[in-house]
DOZAGU-662849 format. One record per atom (N, C-alpha, C): x, y, z. Coordinates in steps of 0.05 Angstrom, whole numbers, plus 32768, in hexadecimal, padded with zeros to 4 digits. Example, Ala and Ser with C-alpha at 12.3 -4.5 7.8 and 13.67 -1.06 7.14 Angstrom:
81087F8E809C80F67FA6809C81087FBE809C81017FD3808E81117FEB808F81028001809D
END
This chain:
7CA183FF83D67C8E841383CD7C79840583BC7C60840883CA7C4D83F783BA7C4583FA839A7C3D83F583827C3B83FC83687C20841983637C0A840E83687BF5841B83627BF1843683757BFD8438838E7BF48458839E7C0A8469838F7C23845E83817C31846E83797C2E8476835F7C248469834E7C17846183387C04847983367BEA847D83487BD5848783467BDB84A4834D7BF584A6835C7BFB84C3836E7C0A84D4834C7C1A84C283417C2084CD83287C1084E083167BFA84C783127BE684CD83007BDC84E183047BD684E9831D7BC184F8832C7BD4851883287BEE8510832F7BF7853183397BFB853A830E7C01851F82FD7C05852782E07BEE853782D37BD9853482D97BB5853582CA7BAC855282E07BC4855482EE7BC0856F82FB7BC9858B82EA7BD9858082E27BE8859382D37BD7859882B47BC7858682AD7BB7858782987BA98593828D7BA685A882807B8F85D0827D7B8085B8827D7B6785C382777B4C85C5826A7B4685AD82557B5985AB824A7B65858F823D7B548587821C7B5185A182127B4085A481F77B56859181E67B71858D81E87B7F857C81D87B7B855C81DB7B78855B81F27B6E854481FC7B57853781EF7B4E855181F07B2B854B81EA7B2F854681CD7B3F855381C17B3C854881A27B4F8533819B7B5E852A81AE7B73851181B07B5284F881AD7B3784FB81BE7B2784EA81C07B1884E181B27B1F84FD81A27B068504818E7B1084EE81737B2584DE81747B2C84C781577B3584B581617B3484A0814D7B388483815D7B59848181617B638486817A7B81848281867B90846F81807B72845281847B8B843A81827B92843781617B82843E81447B8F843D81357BA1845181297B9B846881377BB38482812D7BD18473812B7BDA847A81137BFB8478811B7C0D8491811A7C25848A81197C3084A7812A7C2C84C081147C2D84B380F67C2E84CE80E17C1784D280DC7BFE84C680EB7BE584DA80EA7BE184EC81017BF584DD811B7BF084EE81347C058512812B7C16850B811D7C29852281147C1A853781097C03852A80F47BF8853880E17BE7854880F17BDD853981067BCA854B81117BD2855F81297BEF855681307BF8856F81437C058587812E7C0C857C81137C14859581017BF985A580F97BE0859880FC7BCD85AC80F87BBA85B481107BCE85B681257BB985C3813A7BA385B581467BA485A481467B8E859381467B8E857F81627BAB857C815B7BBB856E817D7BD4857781827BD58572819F7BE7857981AC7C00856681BD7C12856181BF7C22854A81D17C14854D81E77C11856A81F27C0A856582167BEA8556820A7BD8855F81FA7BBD854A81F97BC4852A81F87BD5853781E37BD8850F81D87BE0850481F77BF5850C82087BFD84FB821F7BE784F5822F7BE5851782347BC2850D82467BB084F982477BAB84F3822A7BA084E2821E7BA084CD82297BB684C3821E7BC084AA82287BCE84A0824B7BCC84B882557BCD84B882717BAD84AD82797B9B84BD82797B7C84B6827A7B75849E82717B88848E825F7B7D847582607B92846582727BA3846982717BAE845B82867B9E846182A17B97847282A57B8C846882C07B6D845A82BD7B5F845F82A87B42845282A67B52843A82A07B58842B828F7B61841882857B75840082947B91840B82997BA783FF82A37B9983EB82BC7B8983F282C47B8083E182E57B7C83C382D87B7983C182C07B6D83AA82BA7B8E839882A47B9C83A682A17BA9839682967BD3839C82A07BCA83AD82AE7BE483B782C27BFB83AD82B47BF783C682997C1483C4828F7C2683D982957C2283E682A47C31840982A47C39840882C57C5A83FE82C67C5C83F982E27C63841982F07C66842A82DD7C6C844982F57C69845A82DF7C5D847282E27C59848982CD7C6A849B82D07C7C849F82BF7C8884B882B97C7F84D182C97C8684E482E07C7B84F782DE7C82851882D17C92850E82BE7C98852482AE7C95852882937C86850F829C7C76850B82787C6B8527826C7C5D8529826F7C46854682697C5E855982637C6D8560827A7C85857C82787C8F856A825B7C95855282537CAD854A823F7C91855282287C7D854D82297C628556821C7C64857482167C65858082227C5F859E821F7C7D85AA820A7C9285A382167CA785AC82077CAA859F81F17C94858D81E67C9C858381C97C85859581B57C6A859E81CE7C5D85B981B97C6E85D181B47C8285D281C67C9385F281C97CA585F081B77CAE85D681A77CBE85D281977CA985D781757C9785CA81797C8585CA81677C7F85EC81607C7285F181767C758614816E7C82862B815F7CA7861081687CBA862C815F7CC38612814C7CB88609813C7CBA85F481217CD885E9812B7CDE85E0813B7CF785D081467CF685B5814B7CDE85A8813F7CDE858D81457CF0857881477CF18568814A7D0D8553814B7D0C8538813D7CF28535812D7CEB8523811A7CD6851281227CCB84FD81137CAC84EF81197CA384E6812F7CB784E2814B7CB284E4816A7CB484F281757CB4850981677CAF8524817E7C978524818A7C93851F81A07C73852181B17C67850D81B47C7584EB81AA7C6184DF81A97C6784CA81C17C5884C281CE7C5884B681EC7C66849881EE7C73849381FB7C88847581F87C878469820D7C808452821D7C7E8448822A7C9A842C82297CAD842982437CC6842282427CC3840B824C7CCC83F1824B7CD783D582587CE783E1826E7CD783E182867CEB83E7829F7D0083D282A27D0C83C8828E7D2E83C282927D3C83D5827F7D3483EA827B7D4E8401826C7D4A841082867D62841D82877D6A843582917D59844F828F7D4E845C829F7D4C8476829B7D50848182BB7D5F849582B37D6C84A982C77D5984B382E07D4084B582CC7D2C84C582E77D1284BA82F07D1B849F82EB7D07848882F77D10846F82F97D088466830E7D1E8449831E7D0D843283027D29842883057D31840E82EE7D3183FA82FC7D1783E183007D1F83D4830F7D1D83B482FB7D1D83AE82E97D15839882DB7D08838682E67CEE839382F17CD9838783027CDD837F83207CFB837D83287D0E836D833A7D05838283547CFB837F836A7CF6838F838A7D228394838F7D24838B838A7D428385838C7D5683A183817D4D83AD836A7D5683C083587D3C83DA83597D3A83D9836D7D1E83FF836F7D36841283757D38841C83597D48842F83627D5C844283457D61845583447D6C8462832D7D7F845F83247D858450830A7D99844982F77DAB846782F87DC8846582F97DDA847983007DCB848A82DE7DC7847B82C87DC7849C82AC7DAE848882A07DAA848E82887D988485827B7D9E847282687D898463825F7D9C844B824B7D9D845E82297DB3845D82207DB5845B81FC7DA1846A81F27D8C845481F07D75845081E37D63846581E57D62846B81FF7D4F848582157D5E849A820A7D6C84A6820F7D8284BF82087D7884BD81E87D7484B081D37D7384A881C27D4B84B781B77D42849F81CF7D2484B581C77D1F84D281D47D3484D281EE7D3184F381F27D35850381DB7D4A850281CB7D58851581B97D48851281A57D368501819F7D1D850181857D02850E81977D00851581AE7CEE852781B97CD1851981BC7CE4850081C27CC984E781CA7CBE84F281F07CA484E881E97C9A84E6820B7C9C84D482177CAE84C6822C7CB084B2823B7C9E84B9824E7C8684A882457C6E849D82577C72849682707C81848082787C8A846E828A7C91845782887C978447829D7CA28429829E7C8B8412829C7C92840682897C8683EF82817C8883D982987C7383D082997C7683B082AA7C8883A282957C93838682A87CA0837182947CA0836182A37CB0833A82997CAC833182A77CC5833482BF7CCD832A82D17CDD833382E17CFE832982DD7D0A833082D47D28833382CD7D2D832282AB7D10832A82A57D0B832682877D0E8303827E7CFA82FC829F7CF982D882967D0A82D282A37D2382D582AA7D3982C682AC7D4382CB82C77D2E82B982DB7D3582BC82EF7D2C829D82F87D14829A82F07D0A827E82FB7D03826982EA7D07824F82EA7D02823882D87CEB823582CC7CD5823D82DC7CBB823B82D67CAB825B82DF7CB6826D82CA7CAF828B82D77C91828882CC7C81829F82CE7C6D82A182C27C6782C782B87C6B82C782977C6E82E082897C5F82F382907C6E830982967C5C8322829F7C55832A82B87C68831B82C97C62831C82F37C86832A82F57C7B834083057C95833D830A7C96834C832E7C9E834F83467CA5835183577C8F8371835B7C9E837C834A7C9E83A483487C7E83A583407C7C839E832D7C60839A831B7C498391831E7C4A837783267C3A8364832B7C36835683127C23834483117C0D833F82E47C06834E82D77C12835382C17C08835B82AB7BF28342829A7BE2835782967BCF8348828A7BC78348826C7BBD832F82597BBD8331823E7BA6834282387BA5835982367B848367822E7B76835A82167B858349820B7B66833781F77B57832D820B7B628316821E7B55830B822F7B67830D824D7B54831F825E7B6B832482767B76830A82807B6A82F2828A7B7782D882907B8882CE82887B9582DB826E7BA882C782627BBA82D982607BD782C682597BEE82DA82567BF482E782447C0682F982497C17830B82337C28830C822D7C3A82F382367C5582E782267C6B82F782297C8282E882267C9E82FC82267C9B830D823D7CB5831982407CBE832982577CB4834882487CAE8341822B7CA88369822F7C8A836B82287C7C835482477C64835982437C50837482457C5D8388825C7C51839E825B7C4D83B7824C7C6983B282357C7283C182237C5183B5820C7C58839A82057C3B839581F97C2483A181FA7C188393821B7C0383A1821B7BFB83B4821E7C0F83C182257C0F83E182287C0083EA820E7C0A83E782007C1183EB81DF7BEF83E581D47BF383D081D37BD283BC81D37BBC83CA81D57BC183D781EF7BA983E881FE7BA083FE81FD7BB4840281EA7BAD841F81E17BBB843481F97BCF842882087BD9843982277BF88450821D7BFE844582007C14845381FD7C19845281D97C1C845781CB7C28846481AE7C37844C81A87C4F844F81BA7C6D843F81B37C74843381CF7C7B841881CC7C89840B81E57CA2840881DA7CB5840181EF7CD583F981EA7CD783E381FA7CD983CC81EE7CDF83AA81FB7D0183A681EF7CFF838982007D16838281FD7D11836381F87D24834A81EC7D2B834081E17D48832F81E67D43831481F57D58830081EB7D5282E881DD7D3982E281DF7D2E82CD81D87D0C82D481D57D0782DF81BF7CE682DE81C47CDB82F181D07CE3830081E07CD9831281FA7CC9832D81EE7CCE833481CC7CC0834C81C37CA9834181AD7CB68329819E7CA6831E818D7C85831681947C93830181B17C7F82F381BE7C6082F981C27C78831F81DF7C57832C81DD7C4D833F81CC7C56834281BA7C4B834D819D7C3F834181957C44832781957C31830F81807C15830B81927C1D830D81AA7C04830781BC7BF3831A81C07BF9832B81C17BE8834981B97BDC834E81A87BE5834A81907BDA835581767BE3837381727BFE8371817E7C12838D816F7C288381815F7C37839E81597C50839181417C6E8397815B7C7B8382815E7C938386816E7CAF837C81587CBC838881517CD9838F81457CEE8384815C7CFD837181537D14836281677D25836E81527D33838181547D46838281457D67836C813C7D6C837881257D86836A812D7DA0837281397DAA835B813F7DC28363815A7DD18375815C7DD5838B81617DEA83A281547DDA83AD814D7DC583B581447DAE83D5813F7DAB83E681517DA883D581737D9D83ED817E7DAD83E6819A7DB083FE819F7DCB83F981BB7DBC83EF81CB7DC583D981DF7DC183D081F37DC783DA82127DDC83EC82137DE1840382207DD1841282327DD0840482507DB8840782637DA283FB82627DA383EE82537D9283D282557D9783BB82707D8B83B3827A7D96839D828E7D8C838482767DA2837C827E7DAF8361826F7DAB834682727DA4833282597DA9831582697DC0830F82587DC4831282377DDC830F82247DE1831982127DFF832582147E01834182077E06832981EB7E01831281E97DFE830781CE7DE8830481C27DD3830981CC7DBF830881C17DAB832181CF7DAA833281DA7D96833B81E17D94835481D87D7E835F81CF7D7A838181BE7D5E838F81C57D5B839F81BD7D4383B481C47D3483B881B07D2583B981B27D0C83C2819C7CF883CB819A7CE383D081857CCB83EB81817CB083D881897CA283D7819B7C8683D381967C7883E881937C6483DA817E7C5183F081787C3283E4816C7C2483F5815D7C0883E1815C7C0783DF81397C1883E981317C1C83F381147C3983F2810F7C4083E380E97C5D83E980EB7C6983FD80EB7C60840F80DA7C71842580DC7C71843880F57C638430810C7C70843E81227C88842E812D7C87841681277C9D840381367CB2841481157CB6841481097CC7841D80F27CD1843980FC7CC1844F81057CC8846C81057CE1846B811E7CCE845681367CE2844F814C7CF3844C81497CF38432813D7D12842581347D2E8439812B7D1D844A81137D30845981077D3D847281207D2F846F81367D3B848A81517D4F847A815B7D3C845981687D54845181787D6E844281727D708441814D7D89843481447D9E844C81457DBD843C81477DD7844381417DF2843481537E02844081477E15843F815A7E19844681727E278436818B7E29844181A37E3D843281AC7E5B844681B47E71843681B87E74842F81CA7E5F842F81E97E5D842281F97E54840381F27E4383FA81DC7E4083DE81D27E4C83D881C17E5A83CC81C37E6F83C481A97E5C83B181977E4C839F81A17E33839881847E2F83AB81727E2D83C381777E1E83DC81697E3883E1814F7E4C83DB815A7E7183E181507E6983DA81317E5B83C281297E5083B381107E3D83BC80FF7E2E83CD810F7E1683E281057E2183E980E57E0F83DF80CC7E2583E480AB7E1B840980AB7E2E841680A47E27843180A17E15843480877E0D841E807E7DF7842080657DDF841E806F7DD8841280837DBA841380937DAD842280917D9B841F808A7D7D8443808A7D7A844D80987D828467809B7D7A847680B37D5C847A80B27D47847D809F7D2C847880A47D1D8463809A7D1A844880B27D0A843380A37CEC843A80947CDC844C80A17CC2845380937CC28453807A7CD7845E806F7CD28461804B7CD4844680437CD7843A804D7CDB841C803F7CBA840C80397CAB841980487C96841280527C7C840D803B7C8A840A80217C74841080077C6283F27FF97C4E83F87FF77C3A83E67FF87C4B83D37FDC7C4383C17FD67C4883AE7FCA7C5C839F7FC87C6E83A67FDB7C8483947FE77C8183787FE27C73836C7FEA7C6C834D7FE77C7083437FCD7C6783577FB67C6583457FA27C7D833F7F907C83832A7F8E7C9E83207F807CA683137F9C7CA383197FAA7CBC83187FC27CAC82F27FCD7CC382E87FD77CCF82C57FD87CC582C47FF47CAE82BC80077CB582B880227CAB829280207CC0828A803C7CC28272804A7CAD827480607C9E8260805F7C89825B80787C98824480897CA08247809D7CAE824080BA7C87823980C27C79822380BC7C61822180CF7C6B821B80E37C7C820580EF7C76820081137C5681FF811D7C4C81E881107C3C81D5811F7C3481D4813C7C4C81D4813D7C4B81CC815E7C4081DA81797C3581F881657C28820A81727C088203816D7BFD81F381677BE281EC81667BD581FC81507BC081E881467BAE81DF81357BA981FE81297B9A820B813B7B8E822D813E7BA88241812B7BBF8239813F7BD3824D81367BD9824081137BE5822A810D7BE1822680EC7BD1822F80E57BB2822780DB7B9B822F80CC7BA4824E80CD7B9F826080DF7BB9827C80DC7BCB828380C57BE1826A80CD7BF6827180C17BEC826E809C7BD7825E80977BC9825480827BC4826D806F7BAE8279807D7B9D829080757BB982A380707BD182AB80867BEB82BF807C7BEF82B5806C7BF68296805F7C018295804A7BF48294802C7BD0829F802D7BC5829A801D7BC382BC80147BC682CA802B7BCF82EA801E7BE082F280187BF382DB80287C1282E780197C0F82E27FF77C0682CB7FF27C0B82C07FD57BF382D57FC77BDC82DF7FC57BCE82EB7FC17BD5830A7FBF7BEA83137FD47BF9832C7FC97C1383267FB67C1183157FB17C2F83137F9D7C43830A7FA37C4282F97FB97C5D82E87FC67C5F82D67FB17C7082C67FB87C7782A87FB37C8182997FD77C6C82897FD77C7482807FF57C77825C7FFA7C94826380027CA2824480017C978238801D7C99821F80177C93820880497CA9820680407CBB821180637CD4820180657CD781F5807E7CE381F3808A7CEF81E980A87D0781F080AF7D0D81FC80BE7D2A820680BF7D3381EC80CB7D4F81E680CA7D6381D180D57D7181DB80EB7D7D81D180FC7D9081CB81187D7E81DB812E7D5F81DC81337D5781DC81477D5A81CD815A7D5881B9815C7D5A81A7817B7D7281B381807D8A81B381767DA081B881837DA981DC81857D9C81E781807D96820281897D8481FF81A57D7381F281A67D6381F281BD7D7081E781D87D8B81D081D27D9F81C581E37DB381DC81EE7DBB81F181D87DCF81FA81D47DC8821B81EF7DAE822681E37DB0823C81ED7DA8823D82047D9B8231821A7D9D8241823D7DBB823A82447DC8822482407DDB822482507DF9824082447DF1824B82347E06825C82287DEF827D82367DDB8271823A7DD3828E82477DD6829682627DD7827D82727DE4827E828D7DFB8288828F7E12828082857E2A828482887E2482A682847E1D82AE82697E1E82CD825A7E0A82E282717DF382CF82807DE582E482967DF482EA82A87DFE82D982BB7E1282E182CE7E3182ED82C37E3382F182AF7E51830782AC7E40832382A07E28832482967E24833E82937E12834A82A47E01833682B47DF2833E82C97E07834C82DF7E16834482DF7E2A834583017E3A836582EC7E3E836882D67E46837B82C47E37839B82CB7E1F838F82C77E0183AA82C57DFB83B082DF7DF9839E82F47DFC83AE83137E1183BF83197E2E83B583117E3D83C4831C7E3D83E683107E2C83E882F57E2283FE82F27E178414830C7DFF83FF83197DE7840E83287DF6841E833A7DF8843083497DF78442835E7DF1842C83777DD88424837D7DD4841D838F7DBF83FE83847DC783E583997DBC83D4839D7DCD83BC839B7DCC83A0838F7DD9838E838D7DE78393837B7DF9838683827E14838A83707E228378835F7E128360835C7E1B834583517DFF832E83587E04831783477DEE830883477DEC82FB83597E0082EF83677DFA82E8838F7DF082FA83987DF3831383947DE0831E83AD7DC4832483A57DBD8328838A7D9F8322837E7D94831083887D9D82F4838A7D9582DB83967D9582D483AF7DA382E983C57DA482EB83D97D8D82FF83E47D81830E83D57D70831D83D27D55831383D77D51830883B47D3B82F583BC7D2F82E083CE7D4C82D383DE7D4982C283F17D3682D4840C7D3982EB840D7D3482FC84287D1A830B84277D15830C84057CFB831C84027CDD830783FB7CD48308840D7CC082F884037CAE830283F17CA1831B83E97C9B832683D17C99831E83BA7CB4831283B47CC7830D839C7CC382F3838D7CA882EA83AC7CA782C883A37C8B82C2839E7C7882DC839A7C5F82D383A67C5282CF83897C5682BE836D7C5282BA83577C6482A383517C7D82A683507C89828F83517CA5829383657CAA8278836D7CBF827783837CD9827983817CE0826B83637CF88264835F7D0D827683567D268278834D7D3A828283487D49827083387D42825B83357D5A824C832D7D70824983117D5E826383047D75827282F47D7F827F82FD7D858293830F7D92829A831D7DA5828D83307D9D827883377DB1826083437DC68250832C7DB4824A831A7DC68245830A7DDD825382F67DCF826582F47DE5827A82E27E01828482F47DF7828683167E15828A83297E26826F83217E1F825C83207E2C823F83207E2F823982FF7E2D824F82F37E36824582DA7E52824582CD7E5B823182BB7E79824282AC7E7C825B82A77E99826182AE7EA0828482A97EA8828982857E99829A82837E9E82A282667EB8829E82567EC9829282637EE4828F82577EE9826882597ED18258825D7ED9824582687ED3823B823C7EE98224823D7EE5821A82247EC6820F82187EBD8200822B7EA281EF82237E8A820A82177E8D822182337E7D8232822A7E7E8247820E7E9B823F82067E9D825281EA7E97824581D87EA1822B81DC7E8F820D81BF7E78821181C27E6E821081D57E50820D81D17E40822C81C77E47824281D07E3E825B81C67E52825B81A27E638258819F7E6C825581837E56824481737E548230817E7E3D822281707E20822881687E1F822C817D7DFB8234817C7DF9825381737E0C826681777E0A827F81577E0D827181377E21826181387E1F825E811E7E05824A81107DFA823E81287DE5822981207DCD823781167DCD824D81287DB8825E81267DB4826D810B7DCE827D81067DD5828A80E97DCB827C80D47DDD826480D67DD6825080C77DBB824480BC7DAA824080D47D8F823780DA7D82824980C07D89826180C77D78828680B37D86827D80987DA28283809A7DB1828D807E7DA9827380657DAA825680707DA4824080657D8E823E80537D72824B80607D5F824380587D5B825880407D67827780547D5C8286803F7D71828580237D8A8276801A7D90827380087D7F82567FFC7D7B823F80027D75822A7FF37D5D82387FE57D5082447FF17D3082477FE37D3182677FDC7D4782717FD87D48828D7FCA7D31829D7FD97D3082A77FEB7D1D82AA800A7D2582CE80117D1082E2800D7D1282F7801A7D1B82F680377CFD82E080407CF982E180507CF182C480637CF082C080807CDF82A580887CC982B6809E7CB182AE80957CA282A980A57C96829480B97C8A829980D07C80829280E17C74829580EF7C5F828181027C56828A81157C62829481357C5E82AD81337C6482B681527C6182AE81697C4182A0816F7C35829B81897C238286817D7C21827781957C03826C81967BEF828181A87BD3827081AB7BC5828481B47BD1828981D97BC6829E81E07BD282A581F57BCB828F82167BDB827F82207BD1827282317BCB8281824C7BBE8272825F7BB18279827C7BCF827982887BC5829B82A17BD682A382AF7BDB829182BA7BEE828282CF7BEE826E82ED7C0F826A82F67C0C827783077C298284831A7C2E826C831A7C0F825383267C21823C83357C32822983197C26822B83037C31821882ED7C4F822582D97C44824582D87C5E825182CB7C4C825182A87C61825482987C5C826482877C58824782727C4B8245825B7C4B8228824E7C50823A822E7C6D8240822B7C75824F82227C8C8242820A7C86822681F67C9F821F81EC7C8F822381D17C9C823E81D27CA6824A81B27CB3825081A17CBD823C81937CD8824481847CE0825081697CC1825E81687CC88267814C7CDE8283815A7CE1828E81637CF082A7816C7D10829C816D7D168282816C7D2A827F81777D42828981647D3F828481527D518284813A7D5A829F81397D4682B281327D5682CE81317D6182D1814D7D5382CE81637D6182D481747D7E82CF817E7D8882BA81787D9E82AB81777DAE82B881627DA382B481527DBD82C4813E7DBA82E2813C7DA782EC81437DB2830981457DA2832081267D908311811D7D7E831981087D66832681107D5E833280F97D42833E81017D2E833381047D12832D810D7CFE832381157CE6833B81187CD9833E810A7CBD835281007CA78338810B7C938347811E7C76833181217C60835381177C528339810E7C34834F810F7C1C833C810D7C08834981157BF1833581177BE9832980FB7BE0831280FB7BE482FF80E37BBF82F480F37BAE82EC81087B9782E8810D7B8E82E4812C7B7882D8812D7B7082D481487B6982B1814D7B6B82AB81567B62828F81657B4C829281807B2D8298816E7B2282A781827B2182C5818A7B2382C881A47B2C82EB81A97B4982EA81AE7B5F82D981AE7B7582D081AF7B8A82DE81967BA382F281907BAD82FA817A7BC582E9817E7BC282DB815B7BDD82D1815A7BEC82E281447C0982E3814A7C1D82F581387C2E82E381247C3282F0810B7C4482DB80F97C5B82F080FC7C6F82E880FF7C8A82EA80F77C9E82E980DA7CAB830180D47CBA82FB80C17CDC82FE80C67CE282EC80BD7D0B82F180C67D1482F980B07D2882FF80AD7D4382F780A47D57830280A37D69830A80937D8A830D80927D90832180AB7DA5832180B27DB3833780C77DAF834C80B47DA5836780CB7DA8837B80B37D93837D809E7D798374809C7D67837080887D4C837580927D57838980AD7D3B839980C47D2D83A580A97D2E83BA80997D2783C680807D1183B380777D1B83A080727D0F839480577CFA838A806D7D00837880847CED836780917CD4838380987CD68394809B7CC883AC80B37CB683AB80917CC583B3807B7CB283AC80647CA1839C80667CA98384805F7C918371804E7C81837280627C88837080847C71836C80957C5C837E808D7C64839F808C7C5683B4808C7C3E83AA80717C5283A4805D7C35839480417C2B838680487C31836A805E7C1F835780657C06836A80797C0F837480887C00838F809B7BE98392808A7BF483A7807A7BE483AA80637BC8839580507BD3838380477BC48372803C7BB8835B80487BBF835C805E7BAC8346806A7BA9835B808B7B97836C80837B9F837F80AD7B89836780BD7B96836580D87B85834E80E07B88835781047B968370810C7B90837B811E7B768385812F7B6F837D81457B53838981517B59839281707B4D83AC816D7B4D83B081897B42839B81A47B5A839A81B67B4F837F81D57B36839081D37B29837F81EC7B08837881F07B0C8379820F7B268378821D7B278372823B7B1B835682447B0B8343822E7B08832A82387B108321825C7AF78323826A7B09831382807B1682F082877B0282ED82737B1682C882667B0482B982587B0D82A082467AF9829782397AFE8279823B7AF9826882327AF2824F822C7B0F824782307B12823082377B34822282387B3E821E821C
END
């Protein structure tokens, strides 16, 4: 089924159902991309807007807009009806809290019941048996699921040399600073979605980099939570040791209001089992200006992301100290051998939970041979890049019970922990910062992605929080700084970012650039 006639037939039969569209019209009438959600509230509590406008809204730009940066792989068509019943709730004062009405755009690798889940894969078109966690999660807060996000195709982890944001179902997503260049990580469409003003709230996902990345490359705020916050539960999977879900948004406290819907327990994920019953059920209040001052952060520069991205990291650390930080240089320790340690423990962990999450589906492959047997037959599947050979290799990998593979995953969690817990005790450390991205490189199926970033690695690995928000530009280019630390210390990080937000805002609406200078 091709993307765009189905795409357009959506749109077309949704914008039908649309009155006269005076909510709409005053959805146009203020600037969208910087509304956040408790001014959009404010103005549907005074009549002023409406969910079915606000969706509209942002339906109408998805179709003027999306052609150019094709982040929105299938539209919801019950958006508007999930629209309308959040004014009917509004009416009879039954709201369901700060996402009632407001439009979400999903990483087509979660589950949802009434639209095929395919994690970009031609392989998987087709309806997840229930919905994931997470989904059930923003239904019951009276969120509008927009539709399915582009991503990259089985979230990276399919080919040696993939290239971010292609995926089979989808096609390129494109960086709307500059369409030529990429948009990083697998929850590129959730980004630019986001970016473009195409959706409120995205939901990405996360094993390595995949929410930070294109947050940082965007110039939005993406929340990697930590491990155990947010159920994984209909998620398609690469490792249930490291991989989690999280809020993009263009502002913190929409990634904060999110957060606070899609955290808890869920005894289908036993990560979640750890969830401390002291956790805030609402991160927003945390959200109060002067956070920074007094407070200890570590600058993690990493150099190695070029000249442009330091001088960056320079100017963050000249507002951090200027709002009242105290800001330490550190270097975290046992990277190289984190970098040794983690694909080969993710192979083994893809193929026992991959071959896990099919046997979920209703219908299609049913294990990672026949994914790969798949791809061998579809030529489609190849026409960006050819290979599989993570998928070759992950069949041929040690079985999760084999000794070498538990030393080596024993290791590289605690290296990781370690890597965080170390630093932030020697230097008495809220927090570490870093840079998220360099500037965003040129698309090219034939070369693959030139993608070695390791500031993400650390939390990812151990299972901590990771907050990006835009920190500057390199050009028309957004780079994101990053702040980590402790398991459990989402709160505090979703803070200081929100003060750095605050005191240094360095966010700008894309330009659609069609490309610039090398």
């Amino acid at each position: 089924m091709g993307r765009r006639p189905v795409f357009l037939a959506i749109l077309a039969a949704a914008l039908v159902l649309v009155p006269a569209a005076p909510a709409a019209a005053a959805a146009a009438r203020f600037d969208l991309d910087s509304a956040d959600i408790p001014a959009l509230q404010a103005r549907m509590a005074s009549g002023r807007l409406t969910a079915v406008g606000l969706t509209s809204t942002y339906l109408d730009r998805i179709h003027r807009i999306d052609g150019k940066v094709n982040a929105v792989l299938a539209l919801n068509p019950a958006a508007l009806s999930q629209a309308s019943a959040s004014d009917a709730r509004r009416r009879t004062h039954r709201l369901r809290g700060p996402l009632d009405g407001i439009p979400v755009l999903v990483k087509d690798n979660v589950d949802t019941r009434d639209q095929w889940t395919t994690a970009g894969s031609r392989a998987l078109r087709s309806y997840p048996a229930k919905d994931a966690t997470l989904i059930t999660r923003l239904r019951d807060a009276g969120a509008v699921i927009l539709g399915k996000a582009n991503l990259s195709e089985w979230a990276n982890f399919r080919a040696a040399k993939p290239t971010s944001g292609w995926s089979g179902v989808g096609g390129q997503t494109n960086n709307p600073y500059v369409l030529d260049r990429n948009p990083c990580g697998s929850s590129a469409g959730s980004a630019a979605g986001v970016a473009a003003t195409l959706a409120q709230v995205a939901i990405g996902s996360e094993t390595d980099g995949s929410i930070v990345c294109p947050a940082g490359m965007t110039a939005t705020v993406g929340h990697k939570p930590s491990l155990g916050l947010v159920s994984r539960t209909g998620v398609v999977p690469i490792s249930a040791e490291q991989d989690t879900a999280g809020p993009i948004a263009r502002n913190v406290v929409d990634v904060a209001l999110t957060l606070s819907v899609l955290q808890g327990r869920d005894r289908s994920d036993p990560a979640t089992l750890t969830y401390p019953r002291t956790q805030p059920r609402d991160y927003a209040k945390f959200l109060r200006p002067g956070v920074l001052r007094g407070a200890r952060i570590g600058l993690w520069r990493l150099p190695v992301l070029g000249p442009e991205t330091d001088a960056i990291m320079t100017s963050a650390r000249n507002s951090l100290v200027k709002a009242g930080a105290t800001v330490v240089e550190v270097t975290l320790p046992y990277q190289a051998r984190l970098g040794e340690l983690e694909f080969p423990a993710l192979l083994t962990e893809f193929h026992r939970d991959i071959d896990a999450y099919l046997a979920t589906r209703p219908t299609g492959p049913r294990n990672l041979a026949e994914l790969i047997a798949y791809n061998r037959a579809d030529p489609l599947e190849r026409t960006c890049f050819a290979g599989q050979e993570l998928f070759e290799q992950a069949l041929a990998a040690p079985p999760p019970t084999d000794p070498g593979y538990l030393a080596g995953r024993a290791e590289l969690s605690d290296l990781a922990r370690r890597s965080l817990d170390e630093t932030l005790a020697a230097y008495r450390l809220d927090a570490i910062a870093s840079p998220t991205n360099p500037p965003a490189w040129k698309t090219d199926c034939a070369v693959g992605d030139n993608d070695v970033i390791p500031s993400s690695t650390p939390a990812a690995v151990a299972g901590y929080p990771d907050v990006t928000v835009p920190a500057g530009f390199a050009g028309p280019l957004p780079v994101g700084i990053s702040f980590m630390g402790a398991r459990w210390s989402d709160a505090r990080m979703l803070a200081l970012a929100a003060d750095f937000e605050r005191v240094a805002p360095a966010r700008l609406p894309p330009r659609y650039l069609p490309t610039v200078g090398s």
